[in-house]
C-alpha positions in Angstrom: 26.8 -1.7 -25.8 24.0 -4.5 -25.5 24.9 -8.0 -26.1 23.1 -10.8 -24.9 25.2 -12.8 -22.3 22.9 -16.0 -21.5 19.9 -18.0 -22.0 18.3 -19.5 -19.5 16.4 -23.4 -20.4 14.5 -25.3 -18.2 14.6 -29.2 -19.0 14.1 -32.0 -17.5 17.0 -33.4 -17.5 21.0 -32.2 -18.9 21.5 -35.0 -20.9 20.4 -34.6 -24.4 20.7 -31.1 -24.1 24.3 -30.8 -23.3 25.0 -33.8 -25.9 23.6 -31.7 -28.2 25.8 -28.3 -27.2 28.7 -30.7 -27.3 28.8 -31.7 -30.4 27.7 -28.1 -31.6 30.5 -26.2 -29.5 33.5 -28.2 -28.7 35.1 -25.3 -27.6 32.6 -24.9 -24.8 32.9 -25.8 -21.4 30.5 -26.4 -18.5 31.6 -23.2 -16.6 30.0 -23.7 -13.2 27.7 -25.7 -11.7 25.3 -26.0 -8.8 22.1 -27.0 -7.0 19.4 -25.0 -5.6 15.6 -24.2 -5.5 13.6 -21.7 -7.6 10.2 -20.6 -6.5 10.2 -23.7 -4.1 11.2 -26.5 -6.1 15.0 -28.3 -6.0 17.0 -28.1 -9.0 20.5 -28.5 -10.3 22.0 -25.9 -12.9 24.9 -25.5 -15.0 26.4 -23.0 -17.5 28.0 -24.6 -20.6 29.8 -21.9 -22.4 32.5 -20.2 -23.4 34.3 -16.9 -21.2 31.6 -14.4 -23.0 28.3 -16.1 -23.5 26.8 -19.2 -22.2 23.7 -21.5 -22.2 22.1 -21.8 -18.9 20.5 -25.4 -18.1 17.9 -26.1 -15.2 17.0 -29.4 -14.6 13.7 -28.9 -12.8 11.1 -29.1 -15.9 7.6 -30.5 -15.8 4.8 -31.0 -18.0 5.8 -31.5 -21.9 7.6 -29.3 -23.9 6.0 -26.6 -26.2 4.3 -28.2 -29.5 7.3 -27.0 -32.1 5.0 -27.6 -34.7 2.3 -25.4 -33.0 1.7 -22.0 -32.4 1.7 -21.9 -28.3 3.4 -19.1 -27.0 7.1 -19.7 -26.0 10.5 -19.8 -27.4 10.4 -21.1 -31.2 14.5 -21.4 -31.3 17.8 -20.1 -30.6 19.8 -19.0 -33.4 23.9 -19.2 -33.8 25.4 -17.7 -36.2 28.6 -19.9 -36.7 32.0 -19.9 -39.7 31.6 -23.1 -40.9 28.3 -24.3 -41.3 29.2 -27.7 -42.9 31.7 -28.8 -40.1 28.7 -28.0 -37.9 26.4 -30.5 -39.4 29.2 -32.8 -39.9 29.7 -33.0 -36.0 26.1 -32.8 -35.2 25.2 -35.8 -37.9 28.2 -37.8 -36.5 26.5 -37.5 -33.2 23.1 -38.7 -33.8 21.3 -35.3 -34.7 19.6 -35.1 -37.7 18.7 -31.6 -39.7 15.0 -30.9 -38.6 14.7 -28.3 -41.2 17.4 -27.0 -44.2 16.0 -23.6 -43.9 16.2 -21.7 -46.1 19.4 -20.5 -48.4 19.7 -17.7 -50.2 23.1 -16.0 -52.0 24.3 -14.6 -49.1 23.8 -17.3 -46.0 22.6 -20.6 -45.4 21.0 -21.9 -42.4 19.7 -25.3 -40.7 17.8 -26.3 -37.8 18.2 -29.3 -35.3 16.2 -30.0 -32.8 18.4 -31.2 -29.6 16.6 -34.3 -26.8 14.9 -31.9 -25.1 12.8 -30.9 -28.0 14.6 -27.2 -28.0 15.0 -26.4 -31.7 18.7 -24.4 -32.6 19.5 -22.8 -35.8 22.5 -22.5 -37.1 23.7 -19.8 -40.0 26.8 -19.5 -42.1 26.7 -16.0 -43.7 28.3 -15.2 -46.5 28.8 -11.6 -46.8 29.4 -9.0 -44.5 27.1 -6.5 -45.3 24.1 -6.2 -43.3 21.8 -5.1 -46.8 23.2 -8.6 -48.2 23.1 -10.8 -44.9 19.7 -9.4 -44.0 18.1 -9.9 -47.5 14.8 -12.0 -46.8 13.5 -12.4 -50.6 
């Protein structure tokens, strides 16, 4: 079995970032909680989450964030794959998010991206089939 258990951001502060999960994941919870350094530097952390995967946050960031527009190396986004795609919107447009991107539908999925305070960009997909030949169709 693999299956991915966290991811890790650095930001510079929790804020916008954890408004953002909020809204996407009221289900979620911040599971722990702590401070600490990492490679020298102070910095507070937290895991928002649910009991089998979470988002860790790290509030010691510096220097902008990566060019989402560009082609720096780095993380582009972080993809969900949720039931309801329109509630999702719904609760991220009723908290001040706006759709960054409509991506791009086809037959059997739709998908959106947001981009969260912290300039981190999540996409979020609604698929519509459960076969992998139709769900992984890319024409």
């Amino acid at each position: 079995m693999v299956r991915l258990e966290h991811a890790n951001l650095v930001v510079t502060d929790f804020g916008p970032t954890l408004s953002f999960l909020k809204a996407a994941f009221p289900h979620w919870r911040v599971r722990g909680r702590g401070k600490g350094t990492w490679s020298g530097k102070p910095r507070e952390w937290l895991h928002f989450g649910d009991d089998e995967f979470y988002i860790a946050l790290s509030d010691n960031g510096e220097g902008a964030p990566r060019d989402l527009k560009g082609h720096q190396p780095g993380l582009a986004h972080l993809a969900f794959e949720v039931s309801d795609i329109e509630r999702l919107i719904q609760r991220l447009e009723a908290a001040g998010h706006e759709i960054s991107n409509p991506g791009a539908p086809t037959e059997h999925r739709r998908n959106v991206y947001f981009i969260d305070g912290n300039n981190i960009e999540f996409e979020f997909v609604e698929y519509f089939s459960d076969d992998p030949a139709e769900k992984n169709r890319y024409d």
